[in-house]
C-alpha distance (Angstrom), angle and dihedral (degrees) to the residues before:
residue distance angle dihedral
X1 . . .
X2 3.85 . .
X3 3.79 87.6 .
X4 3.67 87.5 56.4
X5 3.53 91.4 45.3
X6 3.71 102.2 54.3
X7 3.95 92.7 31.4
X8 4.08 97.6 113.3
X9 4.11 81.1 37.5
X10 3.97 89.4 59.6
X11 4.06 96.9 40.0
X12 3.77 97.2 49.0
X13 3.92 91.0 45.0
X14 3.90 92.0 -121.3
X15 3.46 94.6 138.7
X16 3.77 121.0 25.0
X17 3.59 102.3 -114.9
X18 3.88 87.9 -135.3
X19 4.10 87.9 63.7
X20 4.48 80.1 48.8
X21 3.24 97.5 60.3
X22 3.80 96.0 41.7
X23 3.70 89.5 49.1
X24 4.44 86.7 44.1
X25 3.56 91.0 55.6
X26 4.23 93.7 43.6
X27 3.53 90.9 47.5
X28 3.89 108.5 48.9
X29 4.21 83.0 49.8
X30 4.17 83.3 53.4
X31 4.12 92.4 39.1
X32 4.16 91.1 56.5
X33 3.84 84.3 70.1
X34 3.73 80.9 79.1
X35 3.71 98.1 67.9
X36 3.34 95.9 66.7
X37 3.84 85.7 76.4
X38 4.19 125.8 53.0
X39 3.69 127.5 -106.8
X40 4.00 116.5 -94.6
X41 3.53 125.5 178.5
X42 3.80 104.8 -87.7
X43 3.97 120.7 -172.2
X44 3.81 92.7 -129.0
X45 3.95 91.2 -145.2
X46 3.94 110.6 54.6
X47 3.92 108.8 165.2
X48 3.24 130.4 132.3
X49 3.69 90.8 -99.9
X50 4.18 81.3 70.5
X51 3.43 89.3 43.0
X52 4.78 119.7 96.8
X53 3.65 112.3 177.9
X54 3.28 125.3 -162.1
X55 3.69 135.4 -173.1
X56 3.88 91.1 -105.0
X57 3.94 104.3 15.3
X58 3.79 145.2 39.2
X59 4.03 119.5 -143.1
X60 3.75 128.1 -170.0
X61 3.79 112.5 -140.1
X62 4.08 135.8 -169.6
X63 3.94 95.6 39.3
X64 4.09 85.8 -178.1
X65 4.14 86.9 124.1
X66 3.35 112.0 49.0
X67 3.21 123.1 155.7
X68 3.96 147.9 164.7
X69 3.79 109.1 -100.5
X70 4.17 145.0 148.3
X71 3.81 94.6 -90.8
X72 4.22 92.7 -112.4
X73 3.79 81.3 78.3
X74 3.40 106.9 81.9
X75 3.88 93.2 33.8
X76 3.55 93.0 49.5
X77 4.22 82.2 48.5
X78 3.70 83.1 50.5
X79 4.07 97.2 51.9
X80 4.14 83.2 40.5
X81 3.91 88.7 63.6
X82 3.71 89.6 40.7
X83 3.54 92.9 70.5
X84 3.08 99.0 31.5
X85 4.18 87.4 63.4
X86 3.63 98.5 22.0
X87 4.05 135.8 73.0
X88 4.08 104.4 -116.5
X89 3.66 92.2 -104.0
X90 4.02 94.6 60.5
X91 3.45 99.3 34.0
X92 4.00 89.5 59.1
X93 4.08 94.2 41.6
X94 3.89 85.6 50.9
X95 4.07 88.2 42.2
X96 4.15 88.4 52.8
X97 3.82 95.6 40.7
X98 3.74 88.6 46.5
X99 3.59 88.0 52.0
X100 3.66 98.7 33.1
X101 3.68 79.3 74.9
X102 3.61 117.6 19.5
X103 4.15 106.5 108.6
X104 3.74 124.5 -142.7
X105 3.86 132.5 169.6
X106 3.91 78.2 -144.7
X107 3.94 127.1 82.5
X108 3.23 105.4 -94.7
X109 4.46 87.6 -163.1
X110 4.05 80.3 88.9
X111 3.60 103.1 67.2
X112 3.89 96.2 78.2
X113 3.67 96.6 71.6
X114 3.57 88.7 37.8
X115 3.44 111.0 51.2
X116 3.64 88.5 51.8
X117 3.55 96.6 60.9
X118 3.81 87.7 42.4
X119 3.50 83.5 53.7
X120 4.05 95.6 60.8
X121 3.67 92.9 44.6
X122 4.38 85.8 54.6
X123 3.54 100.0 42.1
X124 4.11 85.3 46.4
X125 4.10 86.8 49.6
X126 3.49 89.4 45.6
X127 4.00 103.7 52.4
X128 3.76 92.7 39.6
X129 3.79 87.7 57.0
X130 3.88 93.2 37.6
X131 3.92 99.3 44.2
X132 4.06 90.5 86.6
X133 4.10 96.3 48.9
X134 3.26 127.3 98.8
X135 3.80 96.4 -113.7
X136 3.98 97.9 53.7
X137 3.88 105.4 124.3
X138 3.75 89.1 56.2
X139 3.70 93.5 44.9
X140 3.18 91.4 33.7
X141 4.04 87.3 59.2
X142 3.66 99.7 43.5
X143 3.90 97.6 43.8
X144 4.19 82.6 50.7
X145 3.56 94.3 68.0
X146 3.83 99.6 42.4
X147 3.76 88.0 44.7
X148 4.04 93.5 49.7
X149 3.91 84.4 45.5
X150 3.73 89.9 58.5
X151 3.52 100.6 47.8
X152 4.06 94.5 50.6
X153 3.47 87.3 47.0
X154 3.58 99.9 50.9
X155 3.55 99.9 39.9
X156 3.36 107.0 -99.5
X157 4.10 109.8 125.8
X158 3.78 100.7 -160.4
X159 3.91 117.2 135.6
């Protein structure tokens, strides 16, 4: 799957494919962490774009994606797209309200480490699939930053 996901990465010479396979091996160590919790249906593609509110109910739309995850993967897809369309001071006020009240019979102490690694393997996804759209040096620029973030913060030292 990583192949796949950093194929357009690899052919277009964004990412020398030395710094890929460092960041490969770094990530499936940081990616195990995720077995210590069981599978749940996850929708694979939870943005705000997926997201309807309503004044007394929340529904998920665009189920195209789903997939069979530890639950911190769609909310750490969720908090991906939060920085990506949010300044750093909103996206973490909507990250601590969302968790402020989201409930799990899980610790939620985990999720740090997680997310961040979850992070590198979105923001990977997300500029191989972006690299051929019109748009791509902006993305390209703001994805940069949240990926760099997430591999500081998650240990893995790859610049």
């Amino acid at each position: 799957m990583f192949n796949d996901c950093t194929s357009t990465l690899r052919e277009q010479n964004i990412i020398d494919a030395l710094k890929l396979d460092t960041i490969r091996k770094n990530l499936y160590d940081k990616l195990k962490g995720c077995d210590r919790y069981p599978p749940v249906i996850c929708h694979g593609d939870l943005s705000t774009k997926n997201i309807i509110v309503n004044s007394d109910e929340i529904v998920l739309i665009d189920w195209d994606d789903v997939q069979s995850l530890c639950w911190m993967a769609d909310i750490a897809r969720l908090t991906f797209w939060m920085k990506l369309n949010y300044n750093i001071k909103s996206a973490d006020a909507y990250r601590k309200a969302f968790f402020d009240c989201y409930e799990t019979e899980y610790n939620k102490s985990g999720f740090d480490e997680l997310e961040n690694a979850l992070h590198v393997w979105y923001g990977l996804d997300y500029l191989n699939f972006s690299v051929g759209t019109p748009n791509y040096h902006y993305q390209y620029e703001t994805v940069k930053v949240i990926f760099q973030e997430a591999l500081t913060n998650c240990g893995i030292g790859v610049q």
